[in-house]
C-alpha positions as CSV (number, residue, x, y, z in Angstrom):
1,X,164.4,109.6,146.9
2,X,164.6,109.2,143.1
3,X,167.9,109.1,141.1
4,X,168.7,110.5,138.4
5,X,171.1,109.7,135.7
6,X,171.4,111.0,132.4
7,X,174.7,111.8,129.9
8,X,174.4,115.6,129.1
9,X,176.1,117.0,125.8
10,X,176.9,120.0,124.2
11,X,175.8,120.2,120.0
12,X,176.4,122.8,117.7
13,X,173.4,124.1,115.7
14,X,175.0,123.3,112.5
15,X,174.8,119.6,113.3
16,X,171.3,119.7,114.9
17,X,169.6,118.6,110.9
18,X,172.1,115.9,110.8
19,X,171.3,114.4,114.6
20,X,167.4,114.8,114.0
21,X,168.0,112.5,111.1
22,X,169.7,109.7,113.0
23,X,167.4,106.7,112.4
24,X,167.1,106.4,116.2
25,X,165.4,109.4,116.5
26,X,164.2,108.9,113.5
27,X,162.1,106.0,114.1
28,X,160.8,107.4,116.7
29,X,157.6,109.6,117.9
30,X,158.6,112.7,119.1
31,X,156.9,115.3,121.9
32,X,157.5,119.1,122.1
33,X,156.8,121.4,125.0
34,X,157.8,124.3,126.2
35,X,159.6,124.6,129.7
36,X,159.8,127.6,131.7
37,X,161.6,127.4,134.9
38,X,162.8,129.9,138.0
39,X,165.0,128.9,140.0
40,X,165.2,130.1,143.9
41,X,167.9,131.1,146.1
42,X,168.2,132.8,149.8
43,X,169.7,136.5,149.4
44,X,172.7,135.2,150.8
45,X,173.0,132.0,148.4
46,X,172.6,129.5,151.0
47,X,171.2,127.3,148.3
48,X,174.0,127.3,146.1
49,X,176.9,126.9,148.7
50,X,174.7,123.5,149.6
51,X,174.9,122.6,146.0
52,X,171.0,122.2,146.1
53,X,168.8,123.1,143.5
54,X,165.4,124.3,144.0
55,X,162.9,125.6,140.9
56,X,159.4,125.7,139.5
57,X,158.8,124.2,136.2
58,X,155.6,125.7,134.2
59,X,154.4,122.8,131.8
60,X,151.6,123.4,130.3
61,X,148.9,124.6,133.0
62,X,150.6,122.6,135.4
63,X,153.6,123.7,137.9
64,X,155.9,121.4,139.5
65,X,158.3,121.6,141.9
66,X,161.7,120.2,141.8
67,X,164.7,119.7,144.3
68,X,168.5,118.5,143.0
69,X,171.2,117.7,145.0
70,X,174.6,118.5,143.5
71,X,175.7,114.7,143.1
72,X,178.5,113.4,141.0
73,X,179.3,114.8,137.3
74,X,181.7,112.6,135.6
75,X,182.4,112.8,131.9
76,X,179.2,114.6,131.4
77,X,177.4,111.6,133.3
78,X,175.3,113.4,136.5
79,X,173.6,110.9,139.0
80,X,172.3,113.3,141.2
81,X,169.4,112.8,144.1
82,X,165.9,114.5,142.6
83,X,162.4,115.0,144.2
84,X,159.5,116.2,141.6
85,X,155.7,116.7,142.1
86,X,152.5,119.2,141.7
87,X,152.8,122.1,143.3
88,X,151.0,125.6,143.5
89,X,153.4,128.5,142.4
90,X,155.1,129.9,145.5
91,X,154.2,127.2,147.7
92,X,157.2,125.7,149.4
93,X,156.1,122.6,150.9
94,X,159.3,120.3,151.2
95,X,158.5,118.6,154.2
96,X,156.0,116.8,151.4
97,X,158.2,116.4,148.6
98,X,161.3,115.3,150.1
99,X,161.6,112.4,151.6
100,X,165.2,113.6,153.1
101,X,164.4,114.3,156.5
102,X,167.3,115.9,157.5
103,X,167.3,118.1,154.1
104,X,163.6,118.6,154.2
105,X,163.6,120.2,157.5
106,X,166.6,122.1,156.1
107,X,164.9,123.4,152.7
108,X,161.3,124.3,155.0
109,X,163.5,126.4,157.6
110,X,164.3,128.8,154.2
111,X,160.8,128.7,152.2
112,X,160.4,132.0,153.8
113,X,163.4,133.6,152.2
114,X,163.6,132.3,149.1
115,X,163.4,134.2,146.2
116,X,163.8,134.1,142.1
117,X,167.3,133.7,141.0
118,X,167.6,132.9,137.3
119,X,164.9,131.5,134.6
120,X,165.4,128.9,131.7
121,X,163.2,128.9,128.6
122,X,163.5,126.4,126.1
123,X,162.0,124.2,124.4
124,X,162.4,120.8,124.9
125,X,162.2,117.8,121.7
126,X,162.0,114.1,123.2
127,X,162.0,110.7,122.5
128,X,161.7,107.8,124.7
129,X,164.4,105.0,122.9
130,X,164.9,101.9,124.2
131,X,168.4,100.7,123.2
132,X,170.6,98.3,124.8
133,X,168.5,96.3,126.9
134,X,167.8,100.1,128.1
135,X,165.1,102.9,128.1
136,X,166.6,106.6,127.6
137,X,164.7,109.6,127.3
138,X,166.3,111.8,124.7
139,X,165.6,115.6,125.0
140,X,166.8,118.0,123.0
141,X,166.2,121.7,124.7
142,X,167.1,124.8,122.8
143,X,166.1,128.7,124.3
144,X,168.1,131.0,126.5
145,X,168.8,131.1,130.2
146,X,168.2,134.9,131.9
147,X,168.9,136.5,135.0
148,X,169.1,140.4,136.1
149,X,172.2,141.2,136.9
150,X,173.6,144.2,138.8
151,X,173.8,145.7,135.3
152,X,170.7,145.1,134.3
153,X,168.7,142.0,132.1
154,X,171.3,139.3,130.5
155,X,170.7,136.2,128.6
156,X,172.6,133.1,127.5
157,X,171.4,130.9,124.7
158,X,170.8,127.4,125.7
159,X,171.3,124.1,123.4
160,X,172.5,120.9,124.2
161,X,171.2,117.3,124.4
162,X,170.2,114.8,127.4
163,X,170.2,111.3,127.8
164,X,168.4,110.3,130.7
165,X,168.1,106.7,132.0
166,X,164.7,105.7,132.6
167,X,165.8,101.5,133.0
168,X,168.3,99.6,132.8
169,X,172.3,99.6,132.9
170,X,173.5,103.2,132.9
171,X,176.6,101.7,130.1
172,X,173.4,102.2,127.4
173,X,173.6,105.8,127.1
174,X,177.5,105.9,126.4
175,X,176.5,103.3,123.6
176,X,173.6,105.9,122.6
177,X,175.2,109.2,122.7
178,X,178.3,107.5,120.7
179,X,175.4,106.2,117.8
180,X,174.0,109.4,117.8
181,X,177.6,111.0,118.0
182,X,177.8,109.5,114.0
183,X,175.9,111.8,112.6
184,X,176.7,114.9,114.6
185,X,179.4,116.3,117.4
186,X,178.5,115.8,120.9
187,X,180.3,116.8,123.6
188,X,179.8,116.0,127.1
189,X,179.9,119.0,129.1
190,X,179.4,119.5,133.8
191,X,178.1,122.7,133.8
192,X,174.6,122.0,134.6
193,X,171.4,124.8,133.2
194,X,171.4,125.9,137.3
195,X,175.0,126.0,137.3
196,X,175.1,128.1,133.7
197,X,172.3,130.0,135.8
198,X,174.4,131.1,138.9
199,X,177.7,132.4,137.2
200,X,175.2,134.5,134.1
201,X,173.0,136.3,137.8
202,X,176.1,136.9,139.4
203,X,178.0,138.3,136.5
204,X,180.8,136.3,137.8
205,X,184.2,135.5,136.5
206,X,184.7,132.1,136.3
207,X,187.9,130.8,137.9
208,X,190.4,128.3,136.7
209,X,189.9,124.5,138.9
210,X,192.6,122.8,140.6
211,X,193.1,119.4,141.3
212,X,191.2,118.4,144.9
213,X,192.8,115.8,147.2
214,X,191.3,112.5,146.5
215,X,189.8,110.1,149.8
216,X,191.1,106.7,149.2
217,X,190.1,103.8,151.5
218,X,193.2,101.5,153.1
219,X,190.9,98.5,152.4
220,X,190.0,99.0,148.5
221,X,191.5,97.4,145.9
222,X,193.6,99.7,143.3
223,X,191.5,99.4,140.7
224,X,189.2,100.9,142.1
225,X,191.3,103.4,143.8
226,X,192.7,104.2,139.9
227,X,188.9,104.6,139.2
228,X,188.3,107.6,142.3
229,X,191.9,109.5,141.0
230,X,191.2,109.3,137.4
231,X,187.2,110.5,137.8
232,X,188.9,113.4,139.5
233,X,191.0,113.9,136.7
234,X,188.2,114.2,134.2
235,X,186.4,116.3,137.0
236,X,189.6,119.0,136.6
237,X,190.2,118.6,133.1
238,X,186.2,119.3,132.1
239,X,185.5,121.8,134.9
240,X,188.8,124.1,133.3
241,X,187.5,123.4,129.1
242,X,185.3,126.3,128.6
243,X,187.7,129.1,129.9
244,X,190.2,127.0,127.4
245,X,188.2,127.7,124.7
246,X,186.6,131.1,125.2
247,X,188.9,132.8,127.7
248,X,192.6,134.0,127.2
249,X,193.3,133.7,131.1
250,X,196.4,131.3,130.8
251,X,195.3,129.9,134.2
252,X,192.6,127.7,132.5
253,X,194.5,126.4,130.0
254,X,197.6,125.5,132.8
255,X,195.0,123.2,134.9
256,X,193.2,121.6,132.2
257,X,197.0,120.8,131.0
258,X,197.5,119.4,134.6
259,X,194.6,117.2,135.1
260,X,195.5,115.8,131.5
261,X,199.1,115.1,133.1
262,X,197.6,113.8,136.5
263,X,195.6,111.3,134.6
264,X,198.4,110.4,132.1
265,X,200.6,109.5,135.6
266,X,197.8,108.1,137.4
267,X,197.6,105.1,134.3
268,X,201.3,105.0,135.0
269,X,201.1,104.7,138.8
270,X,198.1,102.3,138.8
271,X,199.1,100.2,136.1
272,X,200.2,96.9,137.7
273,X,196.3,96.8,138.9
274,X,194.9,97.5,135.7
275,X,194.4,95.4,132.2
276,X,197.3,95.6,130.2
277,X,195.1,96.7,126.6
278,X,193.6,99.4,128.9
279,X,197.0,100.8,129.9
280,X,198.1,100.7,126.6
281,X,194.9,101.9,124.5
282,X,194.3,105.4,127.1
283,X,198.3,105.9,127.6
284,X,198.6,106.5,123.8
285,X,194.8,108.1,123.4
286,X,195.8,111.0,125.8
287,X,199.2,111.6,124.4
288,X,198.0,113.9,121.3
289,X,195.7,116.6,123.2
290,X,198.8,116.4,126.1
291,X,201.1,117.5,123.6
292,X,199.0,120.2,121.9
293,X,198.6,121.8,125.6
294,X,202.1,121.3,126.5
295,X,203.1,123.2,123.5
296,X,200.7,126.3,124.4
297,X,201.7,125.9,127.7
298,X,205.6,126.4,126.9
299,X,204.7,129.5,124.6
300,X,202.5,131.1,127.7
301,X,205.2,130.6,129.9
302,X,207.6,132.0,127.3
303,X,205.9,135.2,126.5
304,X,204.5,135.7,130.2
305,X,207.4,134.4,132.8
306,X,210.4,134.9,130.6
307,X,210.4,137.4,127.9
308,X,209.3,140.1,130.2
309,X,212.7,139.9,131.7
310,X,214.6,139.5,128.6
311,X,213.1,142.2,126.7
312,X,215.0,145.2,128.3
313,X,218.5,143.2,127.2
314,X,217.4,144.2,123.3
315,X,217.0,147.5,121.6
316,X,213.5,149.0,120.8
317,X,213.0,147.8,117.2
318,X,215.0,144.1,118.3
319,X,212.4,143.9,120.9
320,X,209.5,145.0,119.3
321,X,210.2,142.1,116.3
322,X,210.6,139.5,119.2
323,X,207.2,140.7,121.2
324,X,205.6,140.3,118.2
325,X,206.7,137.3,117.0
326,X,206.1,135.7,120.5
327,X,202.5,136.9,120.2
328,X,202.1,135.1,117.0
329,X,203.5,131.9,117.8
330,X,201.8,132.0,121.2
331,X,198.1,132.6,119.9
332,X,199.0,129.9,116.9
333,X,199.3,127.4,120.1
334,X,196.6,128.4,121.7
335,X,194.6,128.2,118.8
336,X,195.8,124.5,118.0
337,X,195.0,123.3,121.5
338,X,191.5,124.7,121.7
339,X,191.0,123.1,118.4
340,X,192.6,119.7,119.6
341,X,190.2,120.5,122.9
342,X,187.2,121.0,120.8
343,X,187.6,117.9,118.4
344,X,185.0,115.4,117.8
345,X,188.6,113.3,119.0
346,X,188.5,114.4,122.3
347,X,184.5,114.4,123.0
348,X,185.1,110.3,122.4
349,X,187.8,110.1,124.0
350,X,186.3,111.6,127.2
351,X,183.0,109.7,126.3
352,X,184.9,106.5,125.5
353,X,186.7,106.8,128.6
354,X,184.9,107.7,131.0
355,X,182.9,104.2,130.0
356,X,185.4,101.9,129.7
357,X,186.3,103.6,133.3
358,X,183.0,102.6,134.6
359,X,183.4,99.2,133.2
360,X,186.6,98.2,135.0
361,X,186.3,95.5,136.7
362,X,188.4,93.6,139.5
363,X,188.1,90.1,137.8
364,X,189.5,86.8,139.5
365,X,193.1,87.5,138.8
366,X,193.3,91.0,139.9
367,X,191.2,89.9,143.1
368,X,194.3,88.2,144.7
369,X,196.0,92.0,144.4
370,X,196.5,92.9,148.0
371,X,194.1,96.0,149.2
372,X,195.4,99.6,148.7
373,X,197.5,100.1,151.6
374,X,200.1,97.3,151.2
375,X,199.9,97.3,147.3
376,X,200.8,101.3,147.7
377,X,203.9,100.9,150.0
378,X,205.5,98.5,147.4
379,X,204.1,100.7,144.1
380,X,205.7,104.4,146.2
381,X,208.8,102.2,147.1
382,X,209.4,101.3,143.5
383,X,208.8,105.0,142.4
384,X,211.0,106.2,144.5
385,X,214.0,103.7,143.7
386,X,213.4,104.7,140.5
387,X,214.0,108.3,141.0
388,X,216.8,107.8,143.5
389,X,218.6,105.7,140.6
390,X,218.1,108.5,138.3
391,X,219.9,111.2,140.2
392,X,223.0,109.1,140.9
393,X,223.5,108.1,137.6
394,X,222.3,111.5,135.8
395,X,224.9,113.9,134.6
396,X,223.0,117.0,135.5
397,X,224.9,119.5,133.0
398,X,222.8,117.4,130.1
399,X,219.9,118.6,129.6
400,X,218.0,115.1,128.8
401,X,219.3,113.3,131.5
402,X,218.2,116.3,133.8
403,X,215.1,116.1,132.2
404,X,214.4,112.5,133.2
405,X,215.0,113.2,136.7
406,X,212.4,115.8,136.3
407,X,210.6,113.4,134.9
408,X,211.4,110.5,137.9
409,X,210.5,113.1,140.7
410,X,207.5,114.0,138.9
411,X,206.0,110.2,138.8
412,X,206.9,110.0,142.3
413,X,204.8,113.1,143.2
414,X,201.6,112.2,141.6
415,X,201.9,109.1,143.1
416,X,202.3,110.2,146.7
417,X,199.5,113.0,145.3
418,X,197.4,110.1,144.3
419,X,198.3,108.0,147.8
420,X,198.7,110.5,150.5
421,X,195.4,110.2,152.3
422,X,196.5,106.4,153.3
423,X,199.3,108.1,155.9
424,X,198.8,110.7,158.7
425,X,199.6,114.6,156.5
426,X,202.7,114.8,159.1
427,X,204.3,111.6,157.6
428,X,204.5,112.8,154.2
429,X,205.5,116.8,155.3
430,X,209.3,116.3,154.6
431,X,209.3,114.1,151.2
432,X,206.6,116.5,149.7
433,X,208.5,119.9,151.1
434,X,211.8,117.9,149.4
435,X,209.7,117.0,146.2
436,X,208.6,120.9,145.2
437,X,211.8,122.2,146.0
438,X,213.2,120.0,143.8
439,X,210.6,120.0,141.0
440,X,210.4,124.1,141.5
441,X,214.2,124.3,140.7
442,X,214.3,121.8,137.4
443,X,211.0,123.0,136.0
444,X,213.2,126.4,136.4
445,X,215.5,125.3,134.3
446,X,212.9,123.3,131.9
447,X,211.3,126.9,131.4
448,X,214.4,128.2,129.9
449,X,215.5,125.1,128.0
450,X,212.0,125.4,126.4
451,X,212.8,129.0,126.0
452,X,216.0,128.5,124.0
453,X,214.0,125.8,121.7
454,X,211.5,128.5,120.6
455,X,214.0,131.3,120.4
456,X,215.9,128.9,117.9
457,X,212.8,129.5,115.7
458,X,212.6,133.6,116.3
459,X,213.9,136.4,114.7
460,X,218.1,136.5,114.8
461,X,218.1,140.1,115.5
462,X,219.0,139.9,119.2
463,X,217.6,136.0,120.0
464,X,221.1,134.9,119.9
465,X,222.3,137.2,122.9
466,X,219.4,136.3,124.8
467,X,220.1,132.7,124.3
468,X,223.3,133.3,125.9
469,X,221.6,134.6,129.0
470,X,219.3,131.7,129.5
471,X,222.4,129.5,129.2
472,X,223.9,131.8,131.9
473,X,220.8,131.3,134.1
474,X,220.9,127.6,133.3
475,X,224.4,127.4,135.0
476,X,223.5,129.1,137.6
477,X,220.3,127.1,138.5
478,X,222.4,124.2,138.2
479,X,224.6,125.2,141.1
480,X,222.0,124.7,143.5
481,X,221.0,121.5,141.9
482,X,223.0,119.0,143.8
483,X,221.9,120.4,147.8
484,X,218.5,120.4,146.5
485,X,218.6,116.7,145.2
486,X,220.3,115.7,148.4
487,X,217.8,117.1,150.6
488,X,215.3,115.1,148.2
489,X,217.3,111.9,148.5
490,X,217.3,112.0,152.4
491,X,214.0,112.9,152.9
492,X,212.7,110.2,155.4
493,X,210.0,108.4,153.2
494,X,206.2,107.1,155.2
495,X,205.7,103.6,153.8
496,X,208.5,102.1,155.8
């Protein structure tokens, strides 16, 4: 089986002049050809719930036929399994192309049933570069992607840039895509062409992606534990930027803010494995685009949670100045965070990081670091002092000392988030149960102290009564602050 690796980016047509001028590209002979593929699916999908990728590729007078399997897609880095050769249109033979048993016998068993799904024509621009000691294949593909749907023919335009590793270290083509990045914005993106494919033929709605449970092994070192959390953290964040950016379902915008948040606490949580620079440079490169969705985030809750229950407390013109003024503000910090999303900021950042990521490695010092399961028992033990510490010493009427409990209980649960797969599901039941409770009730009470910040800002007419109820609510969410903490506080804990 061959493997293949390439970086795969997103450009605007605006800055397609600018990158065609890049003296790497430049400097370098260039091929066009025009690619016309169909991908193939059982009636039922059986293909895509494998995550397996089957088409025919018309170059020239030549067809060939491809297999993919789904494989990892990091940071817009894929290294996926591929099998490519000659084929005859229609002509199925996998048993000869694959040299994946197993999958082979799997792929013949539905050559019978498979049928077109989706097409992609483009045409495709490339260069073969050899840069660092490396040789990439550069293609630049621009056309449309079509399918029929249930209401009839739809197309989607298609342009974005591949690096694909042909030799040598696959670190070369984050140091290509960020010299080509100079001259124009590139953005990785995961959504493969046959992924792009499936959701345009179904006429799908995409939905937003929650954070999956990450696998750790007992016996790893953290490092390299922090590496498998924080890839899944990039997975979340990425898989949840498009409806960000084109959709107003607050859902997308809520995930991508809490895969940001989950990789923010998983530098935090893994730090004592990790260089110190690192720590430091990705704590503070993370905290702007954090903020920008935090803000949004606040205003969505606001306007969605909150205001619907406040509203009837006002009179009809009061009401109507305050729905609109929420609106406002609310698509304002929307708009800000897709920007901040969008900038050629964040494409380096998730470039950049994603290869420094990559590059981490356990060096001689960090190898005396016990492996995972010990080195977790002491990190969860410390985390959870910490928050036991906070709670007897917070006055819980102040709303910033309340806050940093929040703030405690929160670091404790990504860490057992991060962790839990080292102890049985039944050892970690009562802490976790204890945990939510206790994080449901003060982000309650967060909710509505964000609430009175932005009603500080609103129209007088009627924010100052409301204001008054929040309080009210505040005081009575507070009453059932101190059983709740308690129950949190005698949770047994699984690392002892």
């Amino acid at each position: 089986m061959a493997f293949e690796t390439e970086l795969k980016l997103a450009i605007a047509a605006q800055d397609v002049p600018a990158l065609l001028a890049h003296p790497l590209l430049a400097a370098e002979p260039s091929q066009r050809q025009r690619l016309v593929s169909t991908y193939f699916d059982t009636p039922k999908r059986t293909l895509l719930a494998r995550r397996v990728a089957v088409r025919e590729r018309r170059v020239g007078r030549q067809t060939l036929l491809t297999v993919k399997t789904a494989g990892s897609v990091i940071g817009g880095l894929a290294r996926r399994g591929e099998w490519e050769a000659q084929t005859t249109p229609g002509a199925f033979d996998f048993v000869a192309l694959v040299d994946d048993t197993t999958l082979a016998d799997e792929l013949q068993a539905l050559a019978g049933m498979l049928v077109p799904v989706f097409t992609t024509d483009f045409t495709r621009r490339q260069w073969l570069v050899t840069h660092r000691k490396a040789q990439i294949e550069v293609a630049l593909d621009r056309g449309h992607i079509h399918a029929t749907t249930r209401d009839g023919p739809r197309s989607l335009p298609l342009l974005e840039l591949e690096l694909e590793l042909k030799q040598g270290p696959p670190d070369a083509l984050f140091s290509l895509a960020r010299q080509l990045g100079h001259n124009a914005h590139l953005r990785p993106v995961a959504a493969s062409k046959s992924d792009r494919g499936y959701v345009l033929h179904q006429g799908r709605r995409a939905k937003a992606v929650k954070a999956e449970a990450v696998t750790l092994p007992p016996l790893e070192h953290p490092m390299d534990a922090f590496r498998r959390v924080a890839l899944a953290c990039l997975s979340q964040l990425q898989a949840n930027e498009a409806g960000v950016l084109h959709s107003d379902d607050i859902e997308y915008l809520h995930q991508a803010r809490v895969a940001l948040r989950r990789l923010r606490a998983a530098l935090r949580v893994f730090a004592p494995a990790l260089p110190h620079k690192f720590v430091a440079r990705w704590g503070a490169a993370w905290k702007a685009l954090a903020l920008s969705l935090g803000d949004a985030r606040d205003h969505d809750v606001f306007r969605t949670s909150l205001l619907p229950g406040l509203i009837p407390l006002l009179g009809p013109r009061d009401a109507a100045r305050l729905q609109t003024w929420a609106r406002v503000q609310g698509d304002a910090a929307r708009d800000a965070a897709r920007h901040r999303l969008a900038s050629r900021d964040t494409s380096e950042h998730l470039l950049a990081f994603t290869r420094a990521l990559l590059r981490l490695k356990v060096d001689d010092g960090a190898a005396s670091v016990a492996s995972l399961e010990p080195w977790a028992r002491k990190r969860l033990r410390q985390r959870h002092r910490g928050l036991l510490r906070h709670i007897r010493t917070a006055d819980l009427f102040d709303a910033v000392e309340r806050h940093q409990v929040r703030i405690e209980a929160k670091k404790l649960r990504y860490a057992l988030d991060f962790l839990a797969s080292l102890w049985p599901p039944e050892r970690l039941s009562e802490l976790t149960e204890a945990l939510v409770q206790a994080q449901d009730l003060l982000g309650q009470m967060n909710d509505r102290v964000s609430a009175q910040r932005l009603l500080a800002s609103a129209p007088k007419a009627g924010s100052d009564r409301l204001q008054m109820v929040l309080g009210a609510q505040l005081v009575e969410f507070a009453a059932h602050l101190p059983s709740v903490l308690k129950a949190l506080t005698q949770a047994p804990v699984p690392w002892k």
